[in-house]
N, C-alpha and C positions, 0 to 999 in steps of 0.2 A: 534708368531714365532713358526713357527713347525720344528719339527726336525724329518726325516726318511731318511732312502734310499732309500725308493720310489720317492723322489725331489730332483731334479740336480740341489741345489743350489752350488753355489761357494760362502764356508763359508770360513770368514777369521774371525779371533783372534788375538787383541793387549792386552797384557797385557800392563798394564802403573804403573810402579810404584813410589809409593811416600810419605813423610813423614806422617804419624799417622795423624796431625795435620791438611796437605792439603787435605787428603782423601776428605769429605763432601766439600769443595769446590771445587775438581778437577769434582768430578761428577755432581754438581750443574753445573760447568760449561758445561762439557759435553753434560749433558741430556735438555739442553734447548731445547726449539720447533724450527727445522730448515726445514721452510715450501720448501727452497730451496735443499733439500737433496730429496725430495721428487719429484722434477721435475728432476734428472737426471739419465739421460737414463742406465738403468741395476740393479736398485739399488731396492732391495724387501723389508731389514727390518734391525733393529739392538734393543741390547740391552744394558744396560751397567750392572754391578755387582760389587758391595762392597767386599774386601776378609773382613775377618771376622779380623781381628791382625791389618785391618786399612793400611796396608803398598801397596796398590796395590788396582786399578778399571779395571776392564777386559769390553773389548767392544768386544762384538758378532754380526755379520754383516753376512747378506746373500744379495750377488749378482749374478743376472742373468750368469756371464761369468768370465774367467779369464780375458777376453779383456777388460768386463764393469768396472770389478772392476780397474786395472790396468789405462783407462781412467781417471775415476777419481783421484785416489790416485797421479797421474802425473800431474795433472791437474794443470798449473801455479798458485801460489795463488795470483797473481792482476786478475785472473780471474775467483777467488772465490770471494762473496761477503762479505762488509766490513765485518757484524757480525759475521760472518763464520771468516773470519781473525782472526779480535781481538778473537773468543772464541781460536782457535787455538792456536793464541799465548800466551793468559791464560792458555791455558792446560799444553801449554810445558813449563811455567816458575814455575810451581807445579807438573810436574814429577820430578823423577828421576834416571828416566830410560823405556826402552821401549822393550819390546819383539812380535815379531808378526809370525804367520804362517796360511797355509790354510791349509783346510782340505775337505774330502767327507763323509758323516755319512756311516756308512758301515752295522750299526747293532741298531738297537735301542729298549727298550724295557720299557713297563710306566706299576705300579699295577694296578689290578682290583679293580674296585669302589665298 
């Protein structure tokens, strides 16, 4: 995942969050291999992230467009596949609660090696 303003990705951010306890399973389920996220059209990268207090997993996504992404995210779920389902409906019965927004990197800056 790179991150500049030289790249027109269309980044979006959910925070998810959820009790101490689900954290390590919500991301467990999260972060499993979904070789199907991978074939659809617009879709560059993602990551997910631990807060440190345990109460919340942030998912970092970059996609080609607002349309690619919006695609998907509308995307009926009997027309997502079943394990794609079920993880989904895993995730949301160990959230509790959910916040999202996009963004364009505007400014970015990494230390010298």
């Amino acid at each position: 995942t790179e991150i500049s303003p030289k790249r027109d990705d269309y980044t979006v951010i959910f925070v998810l969050r959820c009790a101490p306890e689900n954290q390590k399973a919500l991301v467990d389920t999260l972060a499993k291999p979904d070789d199907w996220l991978l074939t659809v059209p617009g879709y560059r990268s993602h990551a997910y992230f631990r807060s440190l207090d345990g109460t919340a997993v942030v998912n970092y996504a970059q996609w080609d467009s607002k349309e690619t992404y919006d695609a998907f995210h509308t995307l009926p779920e009997e027309q997502r596949p079943l394990d794609v389902r079920k993880g989904r409906e895993r995730a949301r019965s160990l959230s509790t609660g959910r916040w999202a927004n996009t963004f364009r990197v505007w400014h970015s800056r990494s230390a010298a090696n």
